[in-house]
N, C-alpha and C positions, 0 to 999 in steps of 0.2 A: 496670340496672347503673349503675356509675359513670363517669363521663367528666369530662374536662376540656373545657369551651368558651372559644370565643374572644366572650367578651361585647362585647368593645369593643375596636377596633385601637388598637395605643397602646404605652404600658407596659406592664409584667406582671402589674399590678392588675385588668387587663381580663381575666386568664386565669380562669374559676369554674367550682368544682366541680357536676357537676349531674348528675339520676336521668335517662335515659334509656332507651326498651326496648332492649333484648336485640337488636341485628342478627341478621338469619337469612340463612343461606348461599344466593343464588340458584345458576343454572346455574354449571358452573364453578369453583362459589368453595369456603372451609374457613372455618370459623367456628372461630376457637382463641381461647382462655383464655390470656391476655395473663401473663406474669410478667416481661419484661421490656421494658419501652420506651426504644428511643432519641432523645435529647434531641438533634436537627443544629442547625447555624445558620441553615439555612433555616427553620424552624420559628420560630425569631427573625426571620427578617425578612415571612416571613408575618404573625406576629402585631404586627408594625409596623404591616405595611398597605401595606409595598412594593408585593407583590407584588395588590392588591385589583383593579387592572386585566385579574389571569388569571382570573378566577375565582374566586379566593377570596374568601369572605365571612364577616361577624361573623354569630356562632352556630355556627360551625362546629368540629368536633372536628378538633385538628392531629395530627399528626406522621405519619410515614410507614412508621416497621419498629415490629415486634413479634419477640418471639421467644414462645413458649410451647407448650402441647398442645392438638392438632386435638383438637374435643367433638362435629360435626357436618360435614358435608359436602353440596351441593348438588347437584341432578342431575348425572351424567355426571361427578363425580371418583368416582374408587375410592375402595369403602370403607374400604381396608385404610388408607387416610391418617390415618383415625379411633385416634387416640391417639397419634398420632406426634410428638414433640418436632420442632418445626419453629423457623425462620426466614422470616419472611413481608414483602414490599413491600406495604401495606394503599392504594399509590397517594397522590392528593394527600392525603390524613386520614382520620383514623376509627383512631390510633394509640392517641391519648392517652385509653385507654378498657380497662376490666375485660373485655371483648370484643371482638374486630375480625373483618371478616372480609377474605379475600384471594383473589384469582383462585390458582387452584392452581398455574399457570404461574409464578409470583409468591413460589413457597414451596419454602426449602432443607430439604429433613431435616439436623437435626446431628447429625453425629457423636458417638460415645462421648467422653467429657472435654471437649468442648465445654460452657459453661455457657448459657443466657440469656441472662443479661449480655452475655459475652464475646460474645455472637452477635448482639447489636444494637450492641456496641463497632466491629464490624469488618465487618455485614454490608452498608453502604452503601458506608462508607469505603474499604474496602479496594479492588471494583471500579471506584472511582470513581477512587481514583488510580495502582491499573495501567491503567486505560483512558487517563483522560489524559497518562499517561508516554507512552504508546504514540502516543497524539492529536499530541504532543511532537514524536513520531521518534527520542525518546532514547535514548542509544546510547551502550554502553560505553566510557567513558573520557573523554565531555564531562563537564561542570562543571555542573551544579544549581543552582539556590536556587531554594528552598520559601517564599514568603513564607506566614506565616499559621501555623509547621508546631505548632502546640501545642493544633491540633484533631484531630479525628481524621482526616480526611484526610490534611493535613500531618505526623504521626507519621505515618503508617501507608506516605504519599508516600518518608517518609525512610527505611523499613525494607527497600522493596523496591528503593527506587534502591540503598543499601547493599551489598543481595545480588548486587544484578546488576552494579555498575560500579565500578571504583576510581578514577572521576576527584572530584574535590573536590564536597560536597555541604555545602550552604551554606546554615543558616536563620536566618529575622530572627523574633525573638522580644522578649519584653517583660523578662526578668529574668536574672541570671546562672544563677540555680537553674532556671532552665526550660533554658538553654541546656546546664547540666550533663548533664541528661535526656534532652536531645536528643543529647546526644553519646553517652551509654552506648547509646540506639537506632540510631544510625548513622551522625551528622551528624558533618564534619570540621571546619567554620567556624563560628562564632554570631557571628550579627549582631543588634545593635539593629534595632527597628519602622523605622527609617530607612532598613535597609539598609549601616550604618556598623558595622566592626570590623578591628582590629587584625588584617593579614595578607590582607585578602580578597581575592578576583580584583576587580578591576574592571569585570570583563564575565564573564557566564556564555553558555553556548551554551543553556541552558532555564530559564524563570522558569517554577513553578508558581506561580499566586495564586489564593489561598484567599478574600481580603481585598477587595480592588476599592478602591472610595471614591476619595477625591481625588487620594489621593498615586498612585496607580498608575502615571499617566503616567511618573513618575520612576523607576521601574524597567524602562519599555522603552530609558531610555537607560544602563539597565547589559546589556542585549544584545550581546552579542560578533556578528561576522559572521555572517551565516546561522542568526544566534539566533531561535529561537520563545518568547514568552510565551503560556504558555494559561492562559484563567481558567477557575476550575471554583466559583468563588464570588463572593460582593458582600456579605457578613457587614458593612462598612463603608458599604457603600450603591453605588448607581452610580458608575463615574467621569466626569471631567465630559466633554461632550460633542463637543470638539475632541481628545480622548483622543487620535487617529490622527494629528493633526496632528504627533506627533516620529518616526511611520514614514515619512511622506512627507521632513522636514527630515535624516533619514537614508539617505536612498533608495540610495545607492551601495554599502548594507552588508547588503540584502537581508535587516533585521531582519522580524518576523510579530509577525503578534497572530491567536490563536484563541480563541476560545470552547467549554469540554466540556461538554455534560451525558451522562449515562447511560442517558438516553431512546435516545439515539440507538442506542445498541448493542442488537443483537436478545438478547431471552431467552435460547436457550441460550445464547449467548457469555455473558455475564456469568454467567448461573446455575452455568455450568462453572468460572470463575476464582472465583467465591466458596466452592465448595463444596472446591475445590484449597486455598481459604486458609483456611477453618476449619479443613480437615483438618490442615493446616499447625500454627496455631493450637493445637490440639489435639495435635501432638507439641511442643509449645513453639520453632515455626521462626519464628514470627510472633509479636510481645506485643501482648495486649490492656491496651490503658490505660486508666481508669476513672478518673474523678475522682471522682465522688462515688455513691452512691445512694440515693434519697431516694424517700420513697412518692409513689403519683400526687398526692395533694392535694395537695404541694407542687410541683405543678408552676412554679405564678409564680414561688418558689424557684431552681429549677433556670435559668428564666430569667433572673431579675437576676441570677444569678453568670454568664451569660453574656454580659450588656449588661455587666459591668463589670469583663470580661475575666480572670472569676478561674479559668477552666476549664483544666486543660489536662487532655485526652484528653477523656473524653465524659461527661456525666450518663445518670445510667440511670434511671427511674422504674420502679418496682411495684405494683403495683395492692393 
């Protein structure tokens, strides 16, 4: 089959196309026939090399969801999985591939009217930032900003804060036309990458950050009292490593800093909120945002428009 490898950490020139065998499903797992792959930014910052201290390494097939139809199953799953339109977590990689396979525990069935697409649009994202709202403490009628929200997470952040709370919800974006977008999803304020706009709050009670990198620090001092910043990304890189030093210079105002990943949340919880939101999804309660879609070989593609910030919502690859 076909897959995408990570030849070389780097830029997106290092990403090549190559023939590998066919993955076969061990105990547990579903072997599906890939139609849609979702392009994250973690995916980008693996294929940097950020992250080559976890584990990961050059030669390695990235990405991490698929959506497509089970063709085979491995001991001990039901057969009856076999042709089922799924949503699948393929783990750290083995996404970016005309095959993947997935622990069964690891795989939503979608719904009718659900697409592909739309189900690698929203099947990381979506969990990832009702968990971290949640992670937040956030609470009907505090004050939001999303830094970062013109990924999927950050839309997806801005859809359900929307639903659930009418206090002021706040995103820093790169252009007026992304901010317009943001606004028809949910968003009340648009801010510049700096965190600068006409009318803002000066403190919010919850920063979500997508983004991380340098400037970060300067958004734990737009925390209102008893304010939580939680990051759920570093798409910018790490921040620097005195980071914590403006919660200590603050100390009388009981600001936070957290960290979310979605490891942490057990399987059914998350597999329950995602399959809520496809459904969702699927009566049109939730929008799926799609930027582009582009065949697998072009995956390097789909990455330089994310090194250079031309994404908003998600890239989809096809095999």
């Amino acid at each position: 089959m076909r897959a995408i490898s990570i030849q070389r950490f780097g830029d997106p020139s290092g990403l090549t196309v190559v023939d590998v065998p066919s993955p076969e499903p061990a105990a547990g797992e579903v072997l599906i026939a890939t139609e849609a792959i979702g392009v994250g930014g973690v995916d980008a910052v693996i294929r940097r090399g950020t992250l080559s201290g976890y584990g990961f390494r050059e030669g390695m097939i990235p990405g991490s969801e698929v959506a497509g139809r089970v063709i085979a199953v491995g001991d001990g799953v039901d057969p009856g999985w076999t042709g089922s339109s799924v949503w699948a977590f393929t783990g750290s990689g083995g996404a970016y591939a005309e095959q993947a396979v997935a622990r069964v525990e690891d795989v939503t069935a979608l719904p009718d009217g659900l697409s592909p697409t739309d189900a690698v649009t929203l099947g990381s994202s979506g969990p990832v930032a009702h968990f971290a709202l949640a992670h937040a403490h956030f609470a009907e009628g505090e004050s939001l900003l999303v830094r970062g929200a013109a990924g999927s997470i950050g839309i997806m952040a801005v859809q359900l804060a929307a639903a659930g709370s009418p206090g002021p919800i706040a995103v820093t974006t790169s252009s007026p036309v992304r901010g317009d977008r943001l606004r028809a999803l949910g968003a009340t304020q648009v801010l510049d990458r700096s965190g600068v706009g006409a009318g803002s709050p000066a403190e919010f009670d919850v920063v979500l950050d997508v983004v991380g990198g340098p400037d970060m620090p300067s958004f734990l001092d737009r925390l209102a009292d008893n304010g939580r910043l939680v990051s759920v990304g570093v798409v910018a890189g790490y921040p620097p490593e005195n980071f914590g030093a403006k919660l200590i210079t603050s100390f009388q105002r009981s600001r936070s800093f957290a960290t979310f990943s979605l490891n942490t949340v057990p399987n059914p919880g998350r597999n329950a909120i995602r399959q809520a939101q496809f459904s969702a999804a699927a009566r049109g309660e939730l929008t799926s945002v799609v930027h582009e879609t582009l065949p697998l070989t072009e995956a390097a593609e789909a990455h330089r428009q994310m090194d250079a910030g031309k994404v908003f919502g998600r890239v989809v690859l096809t095999p």
